[in-house]
C-alpha positions as CSV (number, residue, x, y, z in Angstrom):
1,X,0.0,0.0,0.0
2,X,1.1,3.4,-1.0
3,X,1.5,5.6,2.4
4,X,2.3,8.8,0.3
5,X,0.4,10.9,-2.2
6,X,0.1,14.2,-3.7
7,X,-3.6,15.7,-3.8
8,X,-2.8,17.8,-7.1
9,X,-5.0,20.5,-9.3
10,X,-4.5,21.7,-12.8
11,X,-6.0,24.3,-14.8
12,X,-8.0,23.3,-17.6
13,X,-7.5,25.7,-20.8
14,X,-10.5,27.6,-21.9
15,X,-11.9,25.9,-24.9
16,X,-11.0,22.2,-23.3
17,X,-12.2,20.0,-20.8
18,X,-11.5,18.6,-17.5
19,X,-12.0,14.5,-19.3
20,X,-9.5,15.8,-22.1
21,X,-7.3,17.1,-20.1
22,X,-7.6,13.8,-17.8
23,X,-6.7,11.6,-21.0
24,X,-3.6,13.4,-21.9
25,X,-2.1,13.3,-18.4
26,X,-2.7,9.7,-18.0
27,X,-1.0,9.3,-21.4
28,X,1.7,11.3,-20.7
29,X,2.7,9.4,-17.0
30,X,1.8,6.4,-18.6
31,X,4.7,7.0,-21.1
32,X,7.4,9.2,-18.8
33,X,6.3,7.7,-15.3
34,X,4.9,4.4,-15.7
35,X,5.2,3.5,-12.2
36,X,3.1,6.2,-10.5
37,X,-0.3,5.2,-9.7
38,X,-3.0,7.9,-10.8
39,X,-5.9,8.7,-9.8
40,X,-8.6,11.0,-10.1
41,X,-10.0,13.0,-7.1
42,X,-13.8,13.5,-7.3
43,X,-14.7,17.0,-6.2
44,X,-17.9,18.2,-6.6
45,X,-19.3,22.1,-7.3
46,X,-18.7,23.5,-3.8
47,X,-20.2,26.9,-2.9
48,X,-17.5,29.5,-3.6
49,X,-18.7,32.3,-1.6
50,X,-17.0,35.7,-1.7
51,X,-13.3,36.3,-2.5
52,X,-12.7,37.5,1.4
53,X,-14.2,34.3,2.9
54,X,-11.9,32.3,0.7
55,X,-8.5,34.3,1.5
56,X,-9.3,33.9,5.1
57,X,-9.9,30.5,5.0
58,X,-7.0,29.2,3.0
59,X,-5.1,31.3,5.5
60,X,-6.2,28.4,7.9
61,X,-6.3,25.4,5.7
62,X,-2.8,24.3,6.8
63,X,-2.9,24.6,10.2
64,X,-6.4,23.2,10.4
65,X,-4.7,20.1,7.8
66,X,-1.9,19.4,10.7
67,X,-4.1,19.2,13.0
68,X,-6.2,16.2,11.5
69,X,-3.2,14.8,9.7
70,X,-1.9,14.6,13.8
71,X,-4.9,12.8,15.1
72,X,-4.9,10.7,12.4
73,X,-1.3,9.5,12.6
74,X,-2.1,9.9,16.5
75,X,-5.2,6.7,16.2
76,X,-3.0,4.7,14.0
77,X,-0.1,4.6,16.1
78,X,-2.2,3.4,18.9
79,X,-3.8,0.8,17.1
80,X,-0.2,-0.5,16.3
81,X,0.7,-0.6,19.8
82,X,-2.5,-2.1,20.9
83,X,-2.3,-4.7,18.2
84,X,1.4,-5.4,19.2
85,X,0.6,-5.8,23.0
86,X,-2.4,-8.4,22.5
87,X,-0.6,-10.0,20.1
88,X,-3.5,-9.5,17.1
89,X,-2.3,-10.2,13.6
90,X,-2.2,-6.4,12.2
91,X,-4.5,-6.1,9.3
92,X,-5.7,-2.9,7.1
93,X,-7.2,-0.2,8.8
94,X,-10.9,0.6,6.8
95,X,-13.1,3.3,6.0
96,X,-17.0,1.9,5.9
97,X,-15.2,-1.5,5.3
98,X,-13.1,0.2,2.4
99,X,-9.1,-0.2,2.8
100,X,-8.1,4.3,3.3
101,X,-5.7,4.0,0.5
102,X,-8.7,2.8,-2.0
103,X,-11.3,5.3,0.0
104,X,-8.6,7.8,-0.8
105,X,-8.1,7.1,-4.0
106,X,-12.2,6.5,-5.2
107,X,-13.2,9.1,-3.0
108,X,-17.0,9.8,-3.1
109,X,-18.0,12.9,-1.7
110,X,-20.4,12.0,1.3
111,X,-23.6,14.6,-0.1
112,X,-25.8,13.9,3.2
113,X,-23.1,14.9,5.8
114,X,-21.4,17.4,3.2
115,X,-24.5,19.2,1.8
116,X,-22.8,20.9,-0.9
117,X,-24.6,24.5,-0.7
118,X,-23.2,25.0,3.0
119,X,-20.2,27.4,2.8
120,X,-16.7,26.2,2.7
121,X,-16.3,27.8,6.3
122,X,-19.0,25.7,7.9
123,X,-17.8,22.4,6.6
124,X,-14.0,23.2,7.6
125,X,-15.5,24.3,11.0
126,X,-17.4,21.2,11.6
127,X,-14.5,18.7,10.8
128,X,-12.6,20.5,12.8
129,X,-14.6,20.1,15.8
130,X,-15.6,16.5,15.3
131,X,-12.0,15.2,15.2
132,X,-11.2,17.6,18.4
133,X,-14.2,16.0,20.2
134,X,-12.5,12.7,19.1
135,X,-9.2,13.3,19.8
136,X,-11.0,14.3,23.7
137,X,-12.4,11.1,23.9
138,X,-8.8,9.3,22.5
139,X,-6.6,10.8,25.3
140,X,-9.4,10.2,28.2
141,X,-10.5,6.4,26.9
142,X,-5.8,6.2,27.2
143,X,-5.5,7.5,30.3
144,X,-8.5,4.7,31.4
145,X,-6.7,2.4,30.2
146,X,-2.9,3.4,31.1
147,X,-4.1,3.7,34.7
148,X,-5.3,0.3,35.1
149,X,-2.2,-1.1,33.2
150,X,0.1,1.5,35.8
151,X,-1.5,-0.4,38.8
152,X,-1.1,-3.9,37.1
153,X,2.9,-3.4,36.3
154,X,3.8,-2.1,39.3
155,X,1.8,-5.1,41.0
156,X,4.2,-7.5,38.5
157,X,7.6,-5.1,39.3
158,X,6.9,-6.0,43.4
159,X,6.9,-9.8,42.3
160,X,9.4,-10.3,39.9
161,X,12.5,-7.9,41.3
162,X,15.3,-9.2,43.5
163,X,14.2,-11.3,46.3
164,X,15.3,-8.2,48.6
165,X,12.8,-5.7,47.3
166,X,10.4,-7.8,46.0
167,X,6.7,-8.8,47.4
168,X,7.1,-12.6,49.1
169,X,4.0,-13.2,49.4
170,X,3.4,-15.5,46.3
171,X,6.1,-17.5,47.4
172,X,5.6,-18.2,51.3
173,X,2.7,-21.1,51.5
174,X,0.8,-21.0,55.0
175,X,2.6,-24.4,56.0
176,X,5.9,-22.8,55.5
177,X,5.1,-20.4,58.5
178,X,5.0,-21.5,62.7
179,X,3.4,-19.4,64.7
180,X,2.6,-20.2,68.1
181,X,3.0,-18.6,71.5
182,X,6.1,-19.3,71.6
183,X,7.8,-19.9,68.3
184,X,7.9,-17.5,65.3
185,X,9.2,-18.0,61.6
186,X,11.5,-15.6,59.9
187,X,12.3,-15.2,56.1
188,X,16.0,-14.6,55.5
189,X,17.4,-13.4,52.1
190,X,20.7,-15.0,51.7
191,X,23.5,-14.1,49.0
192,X,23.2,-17.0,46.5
193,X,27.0,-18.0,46.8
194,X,26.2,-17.7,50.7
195,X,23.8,-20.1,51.2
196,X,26.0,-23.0,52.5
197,X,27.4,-20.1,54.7
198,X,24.2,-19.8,56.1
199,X,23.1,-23.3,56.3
200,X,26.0,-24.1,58.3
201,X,26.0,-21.2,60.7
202,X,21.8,-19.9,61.4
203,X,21.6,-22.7,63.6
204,X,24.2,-20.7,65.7
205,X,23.6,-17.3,65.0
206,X,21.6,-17.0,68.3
207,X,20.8,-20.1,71.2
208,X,17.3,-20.4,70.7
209,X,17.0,-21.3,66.9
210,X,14.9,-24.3,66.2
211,X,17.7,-27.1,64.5
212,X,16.9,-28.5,61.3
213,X,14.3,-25.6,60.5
214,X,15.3,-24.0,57.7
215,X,14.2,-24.4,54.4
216,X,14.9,-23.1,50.9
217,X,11.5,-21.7,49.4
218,X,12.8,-19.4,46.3
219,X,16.0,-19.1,44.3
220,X,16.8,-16.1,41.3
221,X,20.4,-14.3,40.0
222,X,21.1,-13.2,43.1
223,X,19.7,-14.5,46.2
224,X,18.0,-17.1,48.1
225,X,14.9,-17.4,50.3
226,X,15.0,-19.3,53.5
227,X,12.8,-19.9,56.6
228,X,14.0,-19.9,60.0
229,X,12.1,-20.7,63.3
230,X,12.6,-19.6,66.5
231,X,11.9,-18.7,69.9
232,X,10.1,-15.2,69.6
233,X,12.0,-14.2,72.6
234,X,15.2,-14.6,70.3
235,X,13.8,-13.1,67.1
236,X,15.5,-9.5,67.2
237,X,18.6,-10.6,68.7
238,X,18.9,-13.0,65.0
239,X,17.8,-10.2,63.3
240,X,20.9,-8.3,64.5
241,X,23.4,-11.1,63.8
242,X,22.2,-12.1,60.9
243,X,22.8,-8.7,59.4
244,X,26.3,-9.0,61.0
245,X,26.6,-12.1,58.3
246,X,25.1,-10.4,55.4
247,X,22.0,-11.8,55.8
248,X,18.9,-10.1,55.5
249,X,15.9,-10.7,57.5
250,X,12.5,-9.6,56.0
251,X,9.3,-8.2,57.7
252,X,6.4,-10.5,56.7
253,X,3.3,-11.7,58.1
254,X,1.2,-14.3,56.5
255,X,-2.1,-13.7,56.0
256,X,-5.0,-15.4,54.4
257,X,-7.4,-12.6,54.0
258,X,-4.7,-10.4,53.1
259,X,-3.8,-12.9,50.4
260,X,-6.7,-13.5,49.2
261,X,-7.7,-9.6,48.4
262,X,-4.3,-9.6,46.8
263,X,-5.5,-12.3,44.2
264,X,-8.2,-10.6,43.8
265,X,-7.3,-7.5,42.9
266,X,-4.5,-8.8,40.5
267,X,-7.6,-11.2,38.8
268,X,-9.4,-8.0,38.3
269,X,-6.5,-5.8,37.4
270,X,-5.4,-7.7,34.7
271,X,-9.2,-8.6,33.5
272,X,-9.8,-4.2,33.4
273,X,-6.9,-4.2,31.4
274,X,-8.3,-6.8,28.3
275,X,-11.6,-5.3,28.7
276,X,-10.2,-1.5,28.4
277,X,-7.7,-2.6,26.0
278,X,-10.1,-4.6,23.8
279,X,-12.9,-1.2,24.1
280,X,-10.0,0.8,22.9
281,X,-8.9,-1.1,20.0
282,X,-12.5,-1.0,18.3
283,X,-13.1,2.2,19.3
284,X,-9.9,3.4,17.4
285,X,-11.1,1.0,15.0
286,X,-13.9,2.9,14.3
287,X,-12.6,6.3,15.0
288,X,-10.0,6.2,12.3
289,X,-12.5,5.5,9.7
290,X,-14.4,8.6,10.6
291,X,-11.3,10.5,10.8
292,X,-9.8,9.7,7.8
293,X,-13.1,9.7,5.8
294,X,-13.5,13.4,7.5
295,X,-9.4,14.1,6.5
296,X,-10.3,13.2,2.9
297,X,-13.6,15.2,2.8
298,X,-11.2,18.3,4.2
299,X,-8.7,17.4,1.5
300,X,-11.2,18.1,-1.2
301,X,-12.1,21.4,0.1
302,X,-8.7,22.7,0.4
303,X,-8.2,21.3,-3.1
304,X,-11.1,23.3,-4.2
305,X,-10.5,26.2,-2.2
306,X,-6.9,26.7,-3.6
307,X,-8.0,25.7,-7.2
308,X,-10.4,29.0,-7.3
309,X,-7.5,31.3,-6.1
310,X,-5.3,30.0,-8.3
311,X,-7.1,29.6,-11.1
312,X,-10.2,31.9,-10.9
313,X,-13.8,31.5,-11.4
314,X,-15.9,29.7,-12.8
315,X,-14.2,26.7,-11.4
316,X,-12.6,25.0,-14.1
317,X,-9.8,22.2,-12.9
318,X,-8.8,19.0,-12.7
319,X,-7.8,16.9,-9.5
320,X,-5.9,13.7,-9.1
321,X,-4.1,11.7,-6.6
322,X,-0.8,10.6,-7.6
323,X,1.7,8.3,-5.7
324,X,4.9,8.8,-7.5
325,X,8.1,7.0,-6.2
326,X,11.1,9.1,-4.5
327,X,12.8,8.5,-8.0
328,X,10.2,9.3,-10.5
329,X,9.5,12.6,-8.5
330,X,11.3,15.2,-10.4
331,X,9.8,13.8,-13.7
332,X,6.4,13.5,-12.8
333,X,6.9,17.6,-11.4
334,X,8.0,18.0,-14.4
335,X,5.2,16.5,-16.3
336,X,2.8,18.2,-14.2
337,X,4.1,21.1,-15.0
338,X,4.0,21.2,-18.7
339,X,0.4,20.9,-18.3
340,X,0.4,24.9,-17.0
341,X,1.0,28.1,-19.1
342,X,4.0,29.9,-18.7
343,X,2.6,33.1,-17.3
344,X,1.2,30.3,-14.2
345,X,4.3,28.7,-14.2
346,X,6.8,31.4,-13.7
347,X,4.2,33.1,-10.5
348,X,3.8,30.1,-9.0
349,X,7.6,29.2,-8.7
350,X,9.0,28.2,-5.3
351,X,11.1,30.9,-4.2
352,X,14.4,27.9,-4.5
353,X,13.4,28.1,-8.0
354,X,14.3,32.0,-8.6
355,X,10.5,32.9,-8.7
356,X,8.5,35.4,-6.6
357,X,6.0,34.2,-4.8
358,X,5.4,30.7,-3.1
359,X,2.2,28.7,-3.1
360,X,-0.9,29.3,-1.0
361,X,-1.2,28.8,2.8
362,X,2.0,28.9,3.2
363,X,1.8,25.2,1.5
364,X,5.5,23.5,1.3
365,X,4.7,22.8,-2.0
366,X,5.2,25.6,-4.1
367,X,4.6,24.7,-7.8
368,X,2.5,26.3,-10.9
369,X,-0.4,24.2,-9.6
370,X,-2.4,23.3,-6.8
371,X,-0.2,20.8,-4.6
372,X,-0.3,18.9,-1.4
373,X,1.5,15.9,0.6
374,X,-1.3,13.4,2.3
375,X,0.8,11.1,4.5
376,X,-1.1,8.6,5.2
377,X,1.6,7.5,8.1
């Protein structure tokens, strides 16, 4: 699929037509630029207005065209990531069903949500809103979701760090714990080239350590988890010398309750975070479709709008969408160009080119016709 195209207008000569004029640029790519797809872009009679109106709105066109282009590239990229995380074969993003590269490239102007008569104004004005209200609703349905997955990863950083940071409590089982009126267990996190250090010496450490009682629970990179169990009498006294041998005695307190809400609320975490992420991926499903098909509709309007200050009334042009390759560019420019009279060409000339003035809206593309990038990534 193409990613890149030029929306692109040219005047059509009095005494000619827009279909004749379509026939002898498809001749002429077909012959100099064989490899770059062409298309023609449907626009219908839009309501001109007044000369003002139209200055003052292709003064915004570009600004309004970032904007949109933004949100667009702003849904796609989270569709990627969303596909990427659940693991979802990535497949082509739609329009009504419609692939955007072949919505873009048959566009049909959308008559009942576009009424034609409206002015130029109102229909820029109303896209413009719609994709703000939907790029609203993107960054609140995000932070939804990026909370819950917040909460669920730092849950999963407690458990899966070093044994001296980390949360025990999926590793300790209630019949490694004693606890009695007398006797306590402790949890020691011994060095992992230490642990026949320790084995040999807990017993020691203190005179009231149960013999025989420890056991080896957990093992990672660095350390080693063992039980101890004691008198409680005797419980802070090991604490202290087993710091004194490097080992490190952590606070814990089995509890079944406790445990219990823990699983819990990790079962529900991680279920929030399918459900928000699976809401999120069809919403941005959907949403991309009505942005792009709203992107293209704004397309054709600044097409139109530029066309008629370009060219003058009555409107008398013909648009295409072209997706040259990076090596057939200058030739196709070229071709495109020998389609406009001189007295066109040489006002219309970048100012890199030794002309005057540039193109409209402060458009990048500054040639003797009406030209645009659409990045479709």
């Amino acid at each position: 699929m193409a990613t890149r195209y030029w929306a692109v207008s040219l005047p059509v000569a009095q005494g000619s037509s827009a279909s004749a004029l379509w026939s002898r640029l498809q001749e002429s790519i077909s012959k100099n630029a064989f490899d770059t797809p062409l298309y023609r872009f449907n626009i219908p009679n839009l309501r001109v207005g007044t000369l003002d109106s139209l200055l003052a709105l292709s003064d915004d066109l570009l600004k309004s065209n970032n904007f949109i282009e933004g949100v667009s590239h702003k849904i796609r990229r989270q569709i990627e990531d969303l596909e990427r995380v659940s693991g979802v074969v990535s497949s082509s993003l739609t329009v009504d069903g419609v692939p955007v590269d072949s919505y873009l490239t048959r566009f049909v102007w959308d008559e009942a949500k576009y009424p034609t008569m409206s002015p130029l104004r109102e229909i820029v004005d109303g896209i413009h809103v719609q994709i703000a209200k939907i790029e609203d609703d993107l960054k609140v349905r995000v932070a939804e979701y990026s909370n819950v997955r917040s909460q669920l990863n730092a849950i999963n950083r407690k458990q899966a760090g070093s044994l001296a940071i980390r949360d025990l409590s999926n590793l300790v089982k209630p019949q490694d714990i004693v606890t009695s009126e007398h006797l306590t267990t402790l949890l020691a996190i011994v060095p992992k080239y230490s642990q026949k250090d320790w084995l040999s010496s807990y017993e020691g450490l203190t005179s009231y350590v149960v013999p025989r009682s420890s056991k080896k629970l957990h093992e990672d990179n660095e350390y080693a988890l063992f039980t101890v169990t004691l008198f409680n009498r005797d419980a802070d006294n090991f604490r202290i010398k087993a710091r004194e041998r490097n080992f490190q005695i952590r606070d814990f307190e089995y509890n079944t309750e406790t445990q219990e809400t823990r699983k819990q609320e990790l079962d529900k975490l991680t279920q929030d975070q399918e459900t928000f992420r699976s809401s999120l991926l069809q919403w941005c499903y959907t949403s991309y479709g009505e942005v792009f098909s709203s992107w293209m509709h704004f397309c054709a309007v600044r097409v139109f709008t530029e066309s008629i200050l370009r060219y003058g009334l009555p409107p008398s042009f013909l648009s295409v969408v072209l997706s040259p390759s990076v090596k057939s560019e200058k030739k196709v420019r070229s071709i495109l160009e020998g389609f406009c009279d001189n007295s066109n060409s040489t006002y219309w000339k970048s100012e890199e080119d030794g002309g005057g003035m540039g193109g409209i809206a402060g458009d990048a593309d500054s040639h003797p016709y009406v030209s645009f990038t659409i990045n479709l990534i």
